[in-house]
C-alpha positions in Angstrom: -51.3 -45.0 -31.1 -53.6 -46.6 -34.3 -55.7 -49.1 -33.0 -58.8 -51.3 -35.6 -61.1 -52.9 -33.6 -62.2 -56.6 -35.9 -65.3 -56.1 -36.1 -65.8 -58.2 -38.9 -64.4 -61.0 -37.8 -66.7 -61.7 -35.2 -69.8 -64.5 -35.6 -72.8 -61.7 -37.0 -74.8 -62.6 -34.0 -71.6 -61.2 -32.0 -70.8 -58.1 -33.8 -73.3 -55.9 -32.1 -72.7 -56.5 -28.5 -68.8 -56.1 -29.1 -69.3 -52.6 -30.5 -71.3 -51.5 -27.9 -68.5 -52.8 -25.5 -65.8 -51.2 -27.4 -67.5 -47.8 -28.5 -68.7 -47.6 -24.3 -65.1 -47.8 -24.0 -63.7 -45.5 -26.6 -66.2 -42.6 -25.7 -68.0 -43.0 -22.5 -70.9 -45.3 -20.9 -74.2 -44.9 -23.4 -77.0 -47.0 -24.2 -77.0 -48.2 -27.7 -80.2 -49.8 -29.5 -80.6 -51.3 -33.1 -83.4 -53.1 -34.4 -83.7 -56.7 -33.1 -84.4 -58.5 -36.4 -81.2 -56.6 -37.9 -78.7 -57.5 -35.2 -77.8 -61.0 -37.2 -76.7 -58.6 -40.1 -75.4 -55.7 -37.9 -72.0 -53.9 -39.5 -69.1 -51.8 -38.3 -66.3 -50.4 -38.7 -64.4 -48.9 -35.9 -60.7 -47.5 -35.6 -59.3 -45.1 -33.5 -55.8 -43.2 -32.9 -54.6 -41.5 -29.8 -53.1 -38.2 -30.6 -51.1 -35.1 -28.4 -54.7 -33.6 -27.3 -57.4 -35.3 -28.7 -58.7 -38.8 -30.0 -59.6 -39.5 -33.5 -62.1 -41.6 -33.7 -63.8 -43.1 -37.6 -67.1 -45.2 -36.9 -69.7 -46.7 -40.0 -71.9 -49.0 -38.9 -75.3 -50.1 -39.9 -79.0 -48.3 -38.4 -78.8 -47.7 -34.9 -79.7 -45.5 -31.9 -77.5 -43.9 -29.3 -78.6 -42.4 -25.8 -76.1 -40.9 -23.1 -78.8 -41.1 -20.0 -78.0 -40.0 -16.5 -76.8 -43.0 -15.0 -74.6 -42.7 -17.9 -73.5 -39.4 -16.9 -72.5 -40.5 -13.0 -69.8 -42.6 -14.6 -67.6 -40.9 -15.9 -65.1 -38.3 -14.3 -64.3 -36.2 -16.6 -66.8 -35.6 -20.0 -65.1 -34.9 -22.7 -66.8 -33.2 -25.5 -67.2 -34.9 -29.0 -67.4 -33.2 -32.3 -69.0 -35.3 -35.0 -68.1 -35.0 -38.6 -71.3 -36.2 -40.7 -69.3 -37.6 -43.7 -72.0 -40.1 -45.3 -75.6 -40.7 -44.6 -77.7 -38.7 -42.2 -78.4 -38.3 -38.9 -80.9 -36.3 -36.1 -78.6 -35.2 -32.9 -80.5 -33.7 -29.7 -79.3 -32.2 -26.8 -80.9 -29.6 -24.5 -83.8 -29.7 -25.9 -82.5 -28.7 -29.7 -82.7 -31.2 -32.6 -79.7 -30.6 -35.5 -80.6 -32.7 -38.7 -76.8 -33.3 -39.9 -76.1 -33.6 -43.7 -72.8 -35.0 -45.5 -70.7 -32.1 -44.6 -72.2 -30.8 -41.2 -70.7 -31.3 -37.7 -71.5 -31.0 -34.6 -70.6 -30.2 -30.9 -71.9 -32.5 -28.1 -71.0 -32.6 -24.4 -71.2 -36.0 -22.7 -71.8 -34.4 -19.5 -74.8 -34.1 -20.8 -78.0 -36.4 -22.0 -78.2 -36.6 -25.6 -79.7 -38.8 -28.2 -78.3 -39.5 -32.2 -80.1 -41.9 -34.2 -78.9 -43.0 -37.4 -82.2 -43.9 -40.1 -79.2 -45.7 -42.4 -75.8 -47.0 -43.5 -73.2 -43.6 -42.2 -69.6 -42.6 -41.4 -68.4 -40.3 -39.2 -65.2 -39.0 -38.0 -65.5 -38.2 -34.0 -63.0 -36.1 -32.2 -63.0 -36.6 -28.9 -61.9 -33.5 -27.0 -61.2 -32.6 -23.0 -63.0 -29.9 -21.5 -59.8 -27.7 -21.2 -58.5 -28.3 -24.6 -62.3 -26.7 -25.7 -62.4 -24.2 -23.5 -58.7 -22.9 -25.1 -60.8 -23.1 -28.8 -63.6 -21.0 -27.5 -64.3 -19.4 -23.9 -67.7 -20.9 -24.3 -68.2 -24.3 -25.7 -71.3 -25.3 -23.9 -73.1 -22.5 -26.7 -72.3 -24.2 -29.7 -74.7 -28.0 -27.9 -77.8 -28.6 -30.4 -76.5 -25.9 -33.0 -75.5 -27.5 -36.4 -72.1 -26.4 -38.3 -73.3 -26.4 -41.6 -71.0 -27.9 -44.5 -72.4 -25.4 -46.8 -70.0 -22.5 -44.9 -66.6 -22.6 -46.6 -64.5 -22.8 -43.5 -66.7 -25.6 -41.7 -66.6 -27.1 -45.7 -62.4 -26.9 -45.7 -62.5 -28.7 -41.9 -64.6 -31.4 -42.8 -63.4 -32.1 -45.7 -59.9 -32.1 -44.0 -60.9 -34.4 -41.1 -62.1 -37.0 -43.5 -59.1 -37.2 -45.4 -57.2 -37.4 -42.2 -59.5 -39.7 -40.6 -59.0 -42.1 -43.3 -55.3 -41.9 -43.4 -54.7 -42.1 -39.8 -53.0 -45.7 -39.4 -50.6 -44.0 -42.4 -49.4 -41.0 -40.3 -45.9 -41.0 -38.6 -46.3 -39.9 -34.8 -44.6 -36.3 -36.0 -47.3 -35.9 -38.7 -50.1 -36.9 -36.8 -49.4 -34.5 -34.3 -49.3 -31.6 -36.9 -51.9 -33.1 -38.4 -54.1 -32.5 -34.6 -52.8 -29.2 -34.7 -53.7 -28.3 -37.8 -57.1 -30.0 -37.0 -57.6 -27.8 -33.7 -56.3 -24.5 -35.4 -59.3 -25.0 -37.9 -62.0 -25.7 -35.0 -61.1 -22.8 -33.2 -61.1 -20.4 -36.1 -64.6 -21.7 -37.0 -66.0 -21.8 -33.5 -64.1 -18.0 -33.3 -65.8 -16.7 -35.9 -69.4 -17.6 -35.0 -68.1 -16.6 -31.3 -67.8 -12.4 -31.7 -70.4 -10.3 -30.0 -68.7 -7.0 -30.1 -65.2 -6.6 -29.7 -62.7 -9.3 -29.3 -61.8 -8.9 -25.0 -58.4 -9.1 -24.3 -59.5 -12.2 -22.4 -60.7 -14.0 -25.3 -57.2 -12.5 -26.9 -55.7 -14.2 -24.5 -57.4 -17.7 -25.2 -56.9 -17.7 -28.9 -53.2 -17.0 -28.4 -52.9 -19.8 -26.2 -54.2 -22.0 -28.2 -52.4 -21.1 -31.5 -49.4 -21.5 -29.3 -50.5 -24.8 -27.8 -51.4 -25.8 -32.3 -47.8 -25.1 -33.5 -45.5 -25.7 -30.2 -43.2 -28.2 -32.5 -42.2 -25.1 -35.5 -39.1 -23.8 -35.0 -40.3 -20.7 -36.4 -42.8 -20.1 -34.0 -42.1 -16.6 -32.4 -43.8 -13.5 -30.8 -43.5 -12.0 -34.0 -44.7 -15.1 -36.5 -47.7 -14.5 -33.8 -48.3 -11.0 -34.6 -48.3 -12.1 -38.2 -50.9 -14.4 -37.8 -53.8 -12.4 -36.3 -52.6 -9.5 -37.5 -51.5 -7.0 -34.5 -48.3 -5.5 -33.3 -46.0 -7.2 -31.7 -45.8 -4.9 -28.8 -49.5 -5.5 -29.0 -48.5 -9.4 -28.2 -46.6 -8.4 -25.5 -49.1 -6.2 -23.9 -51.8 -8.8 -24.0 -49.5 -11.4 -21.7 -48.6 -8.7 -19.1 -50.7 -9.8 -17.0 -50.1 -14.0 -16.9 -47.1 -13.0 -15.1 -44.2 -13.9 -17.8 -43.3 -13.0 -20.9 -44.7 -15.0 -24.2 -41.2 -16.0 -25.0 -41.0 -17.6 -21.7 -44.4 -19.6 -21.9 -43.5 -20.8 -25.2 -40.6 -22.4 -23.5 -42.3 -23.6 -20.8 -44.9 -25.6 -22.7 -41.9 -27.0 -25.0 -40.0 -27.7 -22.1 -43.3 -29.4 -20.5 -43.6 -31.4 -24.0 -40.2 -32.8 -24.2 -41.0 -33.8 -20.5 -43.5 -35.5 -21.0 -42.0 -37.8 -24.4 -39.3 -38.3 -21.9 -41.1 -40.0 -19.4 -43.4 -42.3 -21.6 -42.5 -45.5 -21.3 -41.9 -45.5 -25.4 -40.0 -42.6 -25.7 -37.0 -45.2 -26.1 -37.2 -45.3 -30.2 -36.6 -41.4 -29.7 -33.3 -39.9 -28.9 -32.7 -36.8 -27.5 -31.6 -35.3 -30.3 -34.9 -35.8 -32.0 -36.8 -34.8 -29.3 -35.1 -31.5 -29.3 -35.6 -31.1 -32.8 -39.9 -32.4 -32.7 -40.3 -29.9 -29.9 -38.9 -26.7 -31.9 -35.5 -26.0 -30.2 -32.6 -25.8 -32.0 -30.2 -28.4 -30.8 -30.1 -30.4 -28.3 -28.0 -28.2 -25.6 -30.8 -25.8 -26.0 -33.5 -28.2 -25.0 -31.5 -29.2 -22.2 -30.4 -26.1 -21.0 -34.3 -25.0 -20.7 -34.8 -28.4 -19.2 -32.3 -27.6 -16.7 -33.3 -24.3 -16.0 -36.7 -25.5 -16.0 -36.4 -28.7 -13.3 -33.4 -28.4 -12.2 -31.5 -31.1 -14.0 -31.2 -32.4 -17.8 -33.3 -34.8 -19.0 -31.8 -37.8 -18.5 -30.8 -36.9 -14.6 -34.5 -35.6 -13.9 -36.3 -39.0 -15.3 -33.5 -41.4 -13.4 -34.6 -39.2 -10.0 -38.3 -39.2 -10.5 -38.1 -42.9 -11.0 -35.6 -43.2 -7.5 -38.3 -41.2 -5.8 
């Protein structure tokens, strides 16, 4: 869902206080400052989309100061982390006690269950992706490592993600609901190969094996294609090795596959606008081949198709 926030259209000695309320909202509780004499000429732009995993988030607004404080902290439930994609002017990011000076080009990794501070000297955009805890954790084992380290656009792979998320970022209200999920996906993939690669300390454990797997799975649940073998392909093992590395999550990687499909189409079922789908299509978004397949697994998953299971759950 593509949402614009009218910022503009407020009275100027408005437009301040309403971002605050609505970025308090979007991300979590924080205290925002700006100078005093600049409020009557404060500017922003704020719009935001709600994808599969994640929120996009693009923000530009005028000189200001963020803090998340502790009483911040104590009201929220569950802190998601944010990654912040500097994509014009500057800005100074601490958190644990490190300071990242972010360029056009750099991101960054923050955790808002933790007190922070970004302060913006001028004019700046940024792309914001607002990611859960578990959704991290299946990018990297260790998230909380990469706080108060810059990403620097001057790597090529954190270069090619920036660079991506910008264009995306500014596209967002043009993206069908099938491409913007592909579009997450493809977002995610590219986080967790960066964050992967500046992750090794010694060799790969089959845990972390495990992880990445997981999360390429979780990336590309809606291709067709996507098999223990395409799998191999992509980070380059056997596919016995596949296999071997899943022995122990008690089923087989076929199986979890469907399971996760299966959960999807659930879930698309039950929202309240899964209406302007039909079946058909949501068989075909969630990578099964026709529509009996997808409810066959649905059957054999919950006991009934589709249609049967949502009528029950709503009688219950």
């Amino acid at each position: 869902m593509y949402q614009r926030y009218p910022i503009a259209l407020r009275q100027p000695h408005e437009r301040f206080d309403f971002f605050q309320e609505v970025v308090t909202q979007i991300f979590c509780p924080m205290h925002i400052e700006t100078d005093r004499s600049m409020r009557g000429s404060f500017n922003a732009a704020l719009e935001t989309v709600t994808l599969e995993d994640t929120h996009m988030v693009r923000v530009a607004t005028s000189p200001l100061a963020v803090r998340r404080r502790a009483q911040d902290i104590a009201r929220i439930d569950d802190p998601p982390y944010l990654v912040k994609f500097q994509i014009k002017g500057e800005s100074l990011w601490t958190q644990r006690g490190r300071e990242v000076h972010a360029k056009p080009g750099d991101f960054i990794i923050g955790s808002t269950a933790e007190p922070y501070t970004l302060t913006f000297k001028g004019y700046y955009e940024m792309p914001v992706l607002v990611v859960s805890r578990s959704v991290m954790r299946r990018l990297t084992p260790e998230p909380d490592r990469f706080l108060g380290r810059k990403l620097c656009g001057d790597d090529a792979d954190c270069a090619l993600l920036s660079n991506f998320v910008a264009q995306a970022a500014l596209r967002m209200n043009q993206l069908s609901g099938h491409m913007a999920r592909r579009v997450e996906a493809s977002i995610l993939d590219l986080l967790g190969g960066v964050l992967s690669e500046r992750d090794h300390h010694g060799p790969i454990t089959r845990t972390q094996q495990l992880t990445q797997i997981k999360q390429y799975i979780a990336n590309h649940l809606q291709d067709r294609e996507l098999t223990p073998a395409t799998i191999s392909r992509h980070f380059g093992v056997s596919t016995r090795s596949i296999h071997a590395i899943f022995e122990g999550e008690g089923t087989s990687i076929s199986k979890y596959i469907r399971k996760l499909r299966v959960a999807g189409c659930r879930k698309a079922v039950e929202n309240a606008r899964a209406g302007q789908w039909s079946l058909t299509d949501l068989a075909v978004v969630w990578g099964f081949y026709d529509l009996s397949h997808m409810t066959r697994c649905f059957r054999e998953e919950y006991g009934a198709p589709p249609g049967q299971f949502v009528a029950r759950e709503r009688h219950d």
